[in-house]
TIPAKE-786038 format. One record per residue (C-alpha): x negated, y negated, z negated; residue in three letters. Coordinates in steps of 0.2 Angstrom, whole numbers, plus 5000, padded with zeros to 4 digits. Example, Ala and Ser with C-alpha at 12.3 -4.5 7.8 and 13.67 -1.06 7.14 Angstrom:
BEGIN
+------+------+------+------+
|    x |    y |    z | code |
+------+------+------+------+
| 4938 | 5022 | 4961 |  ALA |
| 4932 | 5005 | 4964 |  SER |
+------+------+------+------+
***
This chain:
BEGIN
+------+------+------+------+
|    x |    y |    z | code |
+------+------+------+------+
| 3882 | 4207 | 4384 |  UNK |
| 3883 | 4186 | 4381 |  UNK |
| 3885 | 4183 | 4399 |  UNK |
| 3887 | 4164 | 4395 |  UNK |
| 3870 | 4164 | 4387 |  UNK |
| 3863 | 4174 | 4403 |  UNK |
| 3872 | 4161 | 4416 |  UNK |
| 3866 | 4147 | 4406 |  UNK |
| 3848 | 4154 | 4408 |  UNK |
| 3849 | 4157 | 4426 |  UNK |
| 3854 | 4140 | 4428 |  UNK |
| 3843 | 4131 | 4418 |  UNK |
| 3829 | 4144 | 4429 |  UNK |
| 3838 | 4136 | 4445 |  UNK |
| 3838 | 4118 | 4438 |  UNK |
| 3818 | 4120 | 4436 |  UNK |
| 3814 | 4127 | 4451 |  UNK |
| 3823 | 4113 | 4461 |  UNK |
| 3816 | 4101 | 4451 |  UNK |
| 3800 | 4108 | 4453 |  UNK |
| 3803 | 4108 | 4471 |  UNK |
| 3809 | 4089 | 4471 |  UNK |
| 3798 | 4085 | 4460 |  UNK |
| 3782 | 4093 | 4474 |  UNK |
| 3792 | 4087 | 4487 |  UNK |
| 3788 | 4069 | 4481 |  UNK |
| 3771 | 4071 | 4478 |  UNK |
| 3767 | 4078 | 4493 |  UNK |
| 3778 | 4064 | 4501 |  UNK |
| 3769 | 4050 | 4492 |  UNK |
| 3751 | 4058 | 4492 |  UNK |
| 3738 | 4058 | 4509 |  UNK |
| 3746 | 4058 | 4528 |  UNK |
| 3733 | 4072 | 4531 |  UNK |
| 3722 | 4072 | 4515 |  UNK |
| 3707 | 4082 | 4526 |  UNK |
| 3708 | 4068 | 4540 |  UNK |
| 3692 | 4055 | 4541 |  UNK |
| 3703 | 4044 | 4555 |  UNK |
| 3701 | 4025 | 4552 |  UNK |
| 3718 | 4017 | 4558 |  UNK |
| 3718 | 3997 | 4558 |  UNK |
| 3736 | 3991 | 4555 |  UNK |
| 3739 | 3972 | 4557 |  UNK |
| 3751 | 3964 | 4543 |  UNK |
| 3762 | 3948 | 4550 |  UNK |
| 3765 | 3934 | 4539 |  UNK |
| 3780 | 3933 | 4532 |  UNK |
| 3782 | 3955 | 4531 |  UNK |
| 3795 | 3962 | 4520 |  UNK |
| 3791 | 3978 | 4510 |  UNK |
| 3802 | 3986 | 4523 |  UNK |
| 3794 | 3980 | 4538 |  UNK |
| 3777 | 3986 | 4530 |  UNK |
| 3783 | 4003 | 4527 |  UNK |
| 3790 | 4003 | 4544 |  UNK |
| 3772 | 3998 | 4551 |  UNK |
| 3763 | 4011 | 4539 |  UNK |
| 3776 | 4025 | 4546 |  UNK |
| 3773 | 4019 | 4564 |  UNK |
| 3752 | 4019 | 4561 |  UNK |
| 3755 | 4038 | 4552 |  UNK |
| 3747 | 4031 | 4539 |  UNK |
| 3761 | 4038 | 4526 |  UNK |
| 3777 | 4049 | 4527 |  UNK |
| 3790 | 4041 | 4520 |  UNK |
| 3797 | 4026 | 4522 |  UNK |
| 3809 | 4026 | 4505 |  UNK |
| 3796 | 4033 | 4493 |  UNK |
| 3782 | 4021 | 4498 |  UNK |
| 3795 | 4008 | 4493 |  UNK |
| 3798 | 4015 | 4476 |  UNK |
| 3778 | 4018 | 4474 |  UNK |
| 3777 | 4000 | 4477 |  UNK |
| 3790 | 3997 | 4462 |  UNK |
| 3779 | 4003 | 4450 |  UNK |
| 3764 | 3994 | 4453 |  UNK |
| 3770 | 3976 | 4452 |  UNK |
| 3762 | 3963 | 4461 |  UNK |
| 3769 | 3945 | 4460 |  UNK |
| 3761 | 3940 | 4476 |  UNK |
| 3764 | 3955 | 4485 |  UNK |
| 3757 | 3963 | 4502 |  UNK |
| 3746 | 3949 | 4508 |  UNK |
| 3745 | 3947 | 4527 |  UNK |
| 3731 | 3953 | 4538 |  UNK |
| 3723 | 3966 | 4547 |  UNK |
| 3718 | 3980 | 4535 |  UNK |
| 3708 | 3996 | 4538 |  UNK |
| 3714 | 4012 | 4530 |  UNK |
| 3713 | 4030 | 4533 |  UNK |
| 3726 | 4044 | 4533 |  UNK |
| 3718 | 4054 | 4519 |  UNK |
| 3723 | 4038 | 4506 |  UNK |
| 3740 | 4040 | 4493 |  UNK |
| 3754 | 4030 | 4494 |  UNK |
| 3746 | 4021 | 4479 |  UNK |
| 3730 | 4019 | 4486 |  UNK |
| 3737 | 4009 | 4503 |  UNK |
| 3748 | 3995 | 4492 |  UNK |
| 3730 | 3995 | 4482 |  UNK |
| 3722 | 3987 | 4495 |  UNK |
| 3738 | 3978 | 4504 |  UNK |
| 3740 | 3966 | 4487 |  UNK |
| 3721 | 3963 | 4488 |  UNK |
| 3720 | 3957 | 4503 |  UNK |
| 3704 | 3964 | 4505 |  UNK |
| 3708 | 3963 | 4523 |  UNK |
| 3698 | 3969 | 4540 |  UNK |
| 3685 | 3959 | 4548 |  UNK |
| 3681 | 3963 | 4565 |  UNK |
| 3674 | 3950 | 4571 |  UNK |
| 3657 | 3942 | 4574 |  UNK |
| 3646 | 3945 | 4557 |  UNK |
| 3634 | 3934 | 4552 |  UNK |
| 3625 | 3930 | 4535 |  UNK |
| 3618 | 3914 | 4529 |  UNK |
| 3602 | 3921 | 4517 |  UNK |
| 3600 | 3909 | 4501 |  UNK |
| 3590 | 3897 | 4504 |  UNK |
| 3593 | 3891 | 4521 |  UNK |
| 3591 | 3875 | 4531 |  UNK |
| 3604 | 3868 | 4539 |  UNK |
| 3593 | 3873 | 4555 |  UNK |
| 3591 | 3889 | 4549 |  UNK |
| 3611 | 3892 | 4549 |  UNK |
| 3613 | 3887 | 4567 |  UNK |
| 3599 | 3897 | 4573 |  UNK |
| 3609 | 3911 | 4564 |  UNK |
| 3624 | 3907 | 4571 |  UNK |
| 3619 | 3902 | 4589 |  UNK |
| 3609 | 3920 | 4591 |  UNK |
| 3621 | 3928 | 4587 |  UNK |
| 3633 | 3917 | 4603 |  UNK |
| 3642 | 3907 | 4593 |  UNK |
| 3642 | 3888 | 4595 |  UNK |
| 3631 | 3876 | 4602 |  UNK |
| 3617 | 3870 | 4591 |  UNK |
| 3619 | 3851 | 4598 |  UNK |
| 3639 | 3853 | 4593 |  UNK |
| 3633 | 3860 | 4575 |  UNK |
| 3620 | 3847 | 4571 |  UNK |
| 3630 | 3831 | 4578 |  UNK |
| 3646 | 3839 | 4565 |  UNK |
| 3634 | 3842 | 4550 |  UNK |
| 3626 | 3827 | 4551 |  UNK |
| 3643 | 3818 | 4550 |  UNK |
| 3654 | 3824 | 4537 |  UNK |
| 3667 | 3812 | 4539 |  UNK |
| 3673 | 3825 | 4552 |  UNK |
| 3679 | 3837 | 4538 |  UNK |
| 3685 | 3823 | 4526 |  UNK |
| 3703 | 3825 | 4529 |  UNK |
| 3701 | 3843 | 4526 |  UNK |
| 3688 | 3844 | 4510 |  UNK |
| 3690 | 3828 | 4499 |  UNK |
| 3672 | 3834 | 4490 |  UNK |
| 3664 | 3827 | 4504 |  UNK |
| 3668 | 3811 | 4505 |  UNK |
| 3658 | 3805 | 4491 |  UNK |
| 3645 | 3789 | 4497 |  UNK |
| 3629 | 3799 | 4493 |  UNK |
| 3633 | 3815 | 4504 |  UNK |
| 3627 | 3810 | 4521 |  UNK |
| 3624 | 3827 | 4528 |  UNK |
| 3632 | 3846 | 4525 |  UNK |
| 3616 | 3852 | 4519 |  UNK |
| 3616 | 3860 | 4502 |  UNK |
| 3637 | 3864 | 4506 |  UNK |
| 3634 | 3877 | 4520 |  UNK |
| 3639 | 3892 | 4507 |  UNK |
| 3626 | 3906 | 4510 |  UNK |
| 3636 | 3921 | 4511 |  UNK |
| 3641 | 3934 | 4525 |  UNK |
| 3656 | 3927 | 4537 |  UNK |
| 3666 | 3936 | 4551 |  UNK |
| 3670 | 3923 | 4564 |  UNK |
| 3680 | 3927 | 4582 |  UNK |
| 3670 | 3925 | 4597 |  UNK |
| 3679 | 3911 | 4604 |  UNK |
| 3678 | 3900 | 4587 |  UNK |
| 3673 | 3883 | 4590 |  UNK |
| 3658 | 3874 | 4579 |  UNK |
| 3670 | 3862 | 4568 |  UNK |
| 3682 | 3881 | 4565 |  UNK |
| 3665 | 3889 | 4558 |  UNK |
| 3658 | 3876 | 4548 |  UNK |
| 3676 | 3874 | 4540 |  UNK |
| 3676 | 3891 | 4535 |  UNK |
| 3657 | 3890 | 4529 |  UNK |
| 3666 | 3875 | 4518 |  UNK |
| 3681 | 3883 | 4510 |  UNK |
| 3667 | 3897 | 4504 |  UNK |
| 3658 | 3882 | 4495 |  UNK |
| 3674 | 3874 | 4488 |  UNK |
| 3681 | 3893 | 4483 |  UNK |
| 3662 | 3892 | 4474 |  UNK |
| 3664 | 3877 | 4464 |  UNK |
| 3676 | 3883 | 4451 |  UNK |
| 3685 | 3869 | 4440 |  UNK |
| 3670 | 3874 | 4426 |  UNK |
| 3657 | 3867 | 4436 |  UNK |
| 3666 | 3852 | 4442 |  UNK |
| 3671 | 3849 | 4422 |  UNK |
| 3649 | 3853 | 4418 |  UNK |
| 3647 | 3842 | 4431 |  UNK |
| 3655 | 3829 | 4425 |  UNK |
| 3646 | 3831 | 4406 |  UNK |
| 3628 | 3827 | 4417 |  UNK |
| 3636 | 3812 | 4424 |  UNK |
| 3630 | 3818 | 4440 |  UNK |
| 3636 | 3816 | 4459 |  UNK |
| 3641 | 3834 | 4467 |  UNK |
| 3628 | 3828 | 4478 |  UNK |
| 3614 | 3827 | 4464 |  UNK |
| 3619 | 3845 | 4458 |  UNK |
| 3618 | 3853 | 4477 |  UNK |
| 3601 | 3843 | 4479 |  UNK |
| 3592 | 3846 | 4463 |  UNK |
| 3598 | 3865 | 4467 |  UNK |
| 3593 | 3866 | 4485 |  UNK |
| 3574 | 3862 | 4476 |  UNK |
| 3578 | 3876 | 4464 |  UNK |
| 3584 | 3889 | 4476 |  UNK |
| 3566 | 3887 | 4484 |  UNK |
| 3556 | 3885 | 4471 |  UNK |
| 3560 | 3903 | 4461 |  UNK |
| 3560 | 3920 | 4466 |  UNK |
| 3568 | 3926 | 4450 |  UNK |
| 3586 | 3923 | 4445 |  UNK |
| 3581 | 3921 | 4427 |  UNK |
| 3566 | 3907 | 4431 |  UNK |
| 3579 | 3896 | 4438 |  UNK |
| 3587 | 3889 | 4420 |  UNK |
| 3569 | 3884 | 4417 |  UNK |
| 3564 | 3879 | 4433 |  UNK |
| 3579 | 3866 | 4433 |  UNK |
| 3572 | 3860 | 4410 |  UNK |
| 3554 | 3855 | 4420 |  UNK |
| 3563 | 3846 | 4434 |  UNK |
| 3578 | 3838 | 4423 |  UNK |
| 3561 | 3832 | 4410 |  UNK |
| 3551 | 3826 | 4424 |  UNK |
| 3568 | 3815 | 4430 |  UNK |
| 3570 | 3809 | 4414 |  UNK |
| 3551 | 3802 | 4411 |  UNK |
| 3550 | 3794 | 4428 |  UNK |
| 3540 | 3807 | 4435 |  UNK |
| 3538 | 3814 | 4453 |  UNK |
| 3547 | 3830 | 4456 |  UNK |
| 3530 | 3836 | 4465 |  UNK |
| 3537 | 3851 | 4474 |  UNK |
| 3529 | 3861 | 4486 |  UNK |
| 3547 | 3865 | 4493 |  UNK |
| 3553 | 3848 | 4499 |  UNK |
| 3534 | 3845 | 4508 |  UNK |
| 3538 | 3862 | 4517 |  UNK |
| 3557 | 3855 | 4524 |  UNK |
| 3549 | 3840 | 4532 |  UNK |
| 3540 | 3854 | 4545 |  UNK |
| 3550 | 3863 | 4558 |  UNK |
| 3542 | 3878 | 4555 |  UNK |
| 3539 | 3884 | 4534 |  UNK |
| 3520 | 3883 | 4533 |  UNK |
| 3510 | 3898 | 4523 |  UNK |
| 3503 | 3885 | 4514 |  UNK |
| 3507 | 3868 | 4507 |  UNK |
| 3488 | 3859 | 4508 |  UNK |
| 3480 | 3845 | 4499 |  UNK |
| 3484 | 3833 | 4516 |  UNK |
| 3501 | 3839 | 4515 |  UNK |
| 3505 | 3829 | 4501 |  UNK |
| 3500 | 3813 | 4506 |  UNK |
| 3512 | 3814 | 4521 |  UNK |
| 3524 | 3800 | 4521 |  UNK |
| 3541 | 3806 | 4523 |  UNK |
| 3554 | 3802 | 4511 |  UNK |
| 3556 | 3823 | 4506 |  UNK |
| 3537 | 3820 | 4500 |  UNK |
| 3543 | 3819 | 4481 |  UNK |
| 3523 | 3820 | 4477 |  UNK |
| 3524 | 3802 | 4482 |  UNK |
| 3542 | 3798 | 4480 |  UNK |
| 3551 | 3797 | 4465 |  UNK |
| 3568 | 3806 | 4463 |  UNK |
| 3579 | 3818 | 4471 |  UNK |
| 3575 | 3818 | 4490 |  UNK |
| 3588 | 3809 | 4503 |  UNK |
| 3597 | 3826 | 4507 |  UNK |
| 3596 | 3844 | 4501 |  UNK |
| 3581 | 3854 | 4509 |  UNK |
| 3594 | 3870 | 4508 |  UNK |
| 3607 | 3878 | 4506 |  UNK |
| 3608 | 3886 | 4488 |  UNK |
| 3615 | 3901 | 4481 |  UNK |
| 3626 | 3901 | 4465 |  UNK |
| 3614 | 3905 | 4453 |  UNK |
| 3604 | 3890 | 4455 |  UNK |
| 3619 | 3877 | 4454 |  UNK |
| 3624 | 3886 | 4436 |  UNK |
| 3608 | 3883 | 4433 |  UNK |
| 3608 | 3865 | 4436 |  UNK |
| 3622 | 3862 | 4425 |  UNK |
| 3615 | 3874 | 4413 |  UNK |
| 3598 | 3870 | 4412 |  UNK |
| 3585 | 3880 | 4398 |  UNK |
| 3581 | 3869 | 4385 |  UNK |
| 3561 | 3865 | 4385 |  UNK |
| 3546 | 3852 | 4382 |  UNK |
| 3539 | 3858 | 4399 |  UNK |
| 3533 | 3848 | 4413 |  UNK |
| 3523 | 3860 | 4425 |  UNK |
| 3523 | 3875 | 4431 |  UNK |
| 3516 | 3888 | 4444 |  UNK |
| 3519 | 3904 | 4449 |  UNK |
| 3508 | 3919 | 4443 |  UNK |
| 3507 | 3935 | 4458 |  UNK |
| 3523 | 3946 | 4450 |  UNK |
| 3533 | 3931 | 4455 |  UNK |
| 3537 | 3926 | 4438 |  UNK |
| 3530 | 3908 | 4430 |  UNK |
| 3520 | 3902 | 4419 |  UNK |
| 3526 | 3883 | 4412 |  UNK |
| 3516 | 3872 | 4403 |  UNK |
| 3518 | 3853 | 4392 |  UNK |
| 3502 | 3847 | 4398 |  UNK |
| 3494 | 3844 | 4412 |  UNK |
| 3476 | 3850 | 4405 |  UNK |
| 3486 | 3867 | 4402 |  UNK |
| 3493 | 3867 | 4419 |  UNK |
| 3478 | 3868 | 4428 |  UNK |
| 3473 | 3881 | 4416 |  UNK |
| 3485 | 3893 | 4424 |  UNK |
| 3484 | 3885 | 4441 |  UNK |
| 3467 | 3894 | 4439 |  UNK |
| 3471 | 3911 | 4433 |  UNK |
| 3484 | 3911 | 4448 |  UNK |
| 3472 | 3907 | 4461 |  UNK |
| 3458 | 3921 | 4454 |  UNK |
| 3472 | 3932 | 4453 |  UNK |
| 3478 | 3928 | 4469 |  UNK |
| 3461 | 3930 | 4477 |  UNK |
| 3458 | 3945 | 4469 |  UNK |
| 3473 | 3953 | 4474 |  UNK |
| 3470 | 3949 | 4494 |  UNK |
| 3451 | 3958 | 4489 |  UNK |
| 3456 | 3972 | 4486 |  UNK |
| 3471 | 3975 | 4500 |  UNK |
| 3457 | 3972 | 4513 |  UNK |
| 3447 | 3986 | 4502 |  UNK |
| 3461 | 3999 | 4506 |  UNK |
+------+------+------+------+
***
């Protein structure tokens, strides 16, 4: 009997098995706190945290078991910016490598006051927003959007000689904000979404136009009204860009509507004689000031317009458009919309 051979098996039997149990140790270590557990635990990252006063947080928060090996997990995912302060909500049943996930995210917790500016807002709209839900005072907000040079030291966009107004920059997006914020804090923050927004690419497409930031936010404030369908707006922008370009009123229906407080069903024929300088059937032009906040996808379409002979358009019942070179045209399909329309309204007060 080779009794080396047999002691050299039984050690390499040994070896595996307490490698094997290393080796489950670890992963059991490294994996869920509890992985049946549902509990939500909010942990609050300081500035300035090292990985070991993380770890010591984490361990604190039972949010992972070990200390040591949540700091070698941490080595092999890289981050160069590392564990981004903030208040974090994670659950007991995530890995090791799920919690650093979501700490060099810094997709952080917000529990304060939620609100959400819809696309397409007036600046009236957003305090109303804001104020129902008890943040603010509504004569605060409009005295501060109505005088941007309050925020010029902090966003140098604004000081440009044609903005006169934060309409058009109040980024509609969903924001959490602390109950005792005060109205310049929120607005700030509404700002930084807008300047985030505006990449370097728009600001370089902007520049092609030779237009202000102020003529892009205005012509897309008319855009963001005017369509109901993200692909519309490309074309929407061509008929506004060729009517600009031949001396032509703008003729929309959406800057008659922000000279009323309150949005009207209707636009009617006395509508459009109304002298107001947002009346762009008797003015020619952008109007003074947006008429509203717009949404991302009508900017890039400002400064990425279709390309198009068309001068009119109208919507059809589906919410799409039909455009049209000449007036004669136009009317055409200003027609068919309005038998369609009436045709449709028939037959839901048949049902």
């Amino acid at each position: 009997m080779n009794f080396r051979k047999i002691n050299l098996k039984v050690i390499s039997i040994i070896t595996i098995i307490i490698l094997g149990l290393i080796a489950g140790y670890i992963y059991i270590q490294v994996g869920p706190y509890d992985k049946n557990s549902k509990k939500e635990i909010i942990v609050e990252i300081p500035n300035g945290s090292t990985l070991t006063d993380v770890s010591n947080i984490l361990k604190e928060n039972k949010v992972i078991k070990n200390k040591v090996l949540f700091k070698v997990v941490s080595k092999f995912k890289p981050n160069e910016h590392g564990v981004k302060a903030g208040k974090y909500l994670l659950r007991q049943s995530y890995s090791n490598s799920k919690v650093l996930d979501i700490l060099f995210s810094g997709k952080t917790y917000n529990d304060g006051i939620k609100v959400t500016i819809p696309e397409g807002s007036t600046y009236k709209e957003v305090i109303k927003y804001l104020t129902s839900k008890g943040i603010g005072n509504k004569e605060v907000y409009e005295k501060l959007i109505n005088n941007p040079k309050e925020f010029y030291s902090e966003f140098k966009f604004l000081d440009e000689k044609d903005i006169t107004s934060l309409e058009g920059f109040l980024y509609p997006d969903t924001y959490h904000f602390d109950k005792n914020v005060t109205e310049k804090e929120v607005l700030s923050n509404i700002l930084k979404r807008f300047e985030k927004m505006y990449t370097d690419k728009f600001k370089r497409e902007q520049k092609e136009r030779g237009l202000t930031l102020q003529q892009v936010v205005n012509l897309a404030s008319i855009i963001e009204k005017e369509a109901v369908l993200d692909e519309d707006r490309p074309m929407i922008a061509s008929v506004f860009y060729n009517r600009l370009n031949v001396d032509m009123p703008l003729q929309s229906d959406a800057t008659i509507q922000y000279i009323f407080d309150e949005r009207k069903d209707r636009v009617m024929y006395k509508d459009l004689k109304i002298k107001s300088p947002y009346n762009s059937y008797i003015n020619k032009g952008l109007p003074p000031t947006p008429i509203s906040n717009p949404g991302v996808k009508s900017i890039e379409a400002v400064l990425n317009p279709a390309n198009s002979d068309y001068l009119y358009f109208v919507a059809t019942i589906d919410g799409k458009n039909n455009y049209s070179k000449t007036y004669e045209e136009h009317l055409k399909h200003v027609e068919n919309y309005k038998k369609d329309r009436d045709k449709l309204n028939q037959e839901k007060s048949e049902k």
